[in-house]
C-alpha positions, 0 to 999 in steps of 0.5 A, a space after each residue: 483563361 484566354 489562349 491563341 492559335 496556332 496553326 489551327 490548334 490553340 495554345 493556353 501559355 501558362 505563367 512561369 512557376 507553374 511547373 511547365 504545364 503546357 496545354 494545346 487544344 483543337 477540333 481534329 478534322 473529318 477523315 477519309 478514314 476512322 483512323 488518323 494522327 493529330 500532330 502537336 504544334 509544339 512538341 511536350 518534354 514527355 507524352 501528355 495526358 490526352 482526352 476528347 469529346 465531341 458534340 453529336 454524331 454528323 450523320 445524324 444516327 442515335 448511336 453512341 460515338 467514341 473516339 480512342 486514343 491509340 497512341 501518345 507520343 510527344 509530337 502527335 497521338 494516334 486515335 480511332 473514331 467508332 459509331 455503336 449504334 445496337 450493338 453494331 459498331 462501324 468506323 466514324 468517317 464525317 465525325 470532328 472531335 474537339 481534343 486537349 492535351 496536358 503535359 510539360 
C-alpha cells in the first residue's frame, strides 16, 4: 500500500467503502525534552488508536527504551520517552521514534 507525505507525516488514503479509516504515520523528531506533542496533519472525526516503535536507543546504552503515549486527541497525542537502563529510569532526550495513528 503506498501513501504520500504531508508536511512530514505521511498519509495512507484508503478507498471509499472502507468506513472512513484514516491512517497517518511519521518519525516524531529528538526533543529538547522527554516530553512532546505530535500534531496530525489532518484532524480524525474522533481520537485514534495510536502505537509507536523505535529502532534502537541514539546514545548507544543496553537499556530498554519506551515511549508512552499520555494523551489522544483528534488533532494531536501527547507522549513521554524514558530509558530503563537497571532499573534506573531517566528521561530520553536525542531518541526519534516512528508512530501511526488509525481512526476516522
Amino acid at each position: 500500500m503506498s501513501g504520500y507525505n504531508v508536511q512530514g507525516q505521511n498519509i495512507i488514503p484508503m478507498t471509499p467503502g472502507q468506513n472512513g479509516v484514516k491512517i497517518l504515520y511519521g518519525v516524531a523528531p529528538a526533543t529538547q525534552t522527554n516530553t512532546g506533542t505530535v500534531t496530525f496533519s489532518q484532524p480524525f472525526v474522533s481520537p485514534p488508536i495510536v502505537t509507536t516503535g523505535m529502532t534502537q536507543s541514539a546514545t548507544g546504552f543496553q537499556c530498554l527504551y519506551t515511549v508512552g503515549i499520555t494523551s489522544v486527541t483528534n488533532t494531536e497525542f501527547s507522549y513521554s520517552k524514558w530509558y530503563n537502563n537497571n532499573n534506573q529510569n531517566s528521561g530520553a532526550i536525542s531518541e526519534v521514534f516512528n508512530w501511526i495513528a488509525i481512526g476516522n
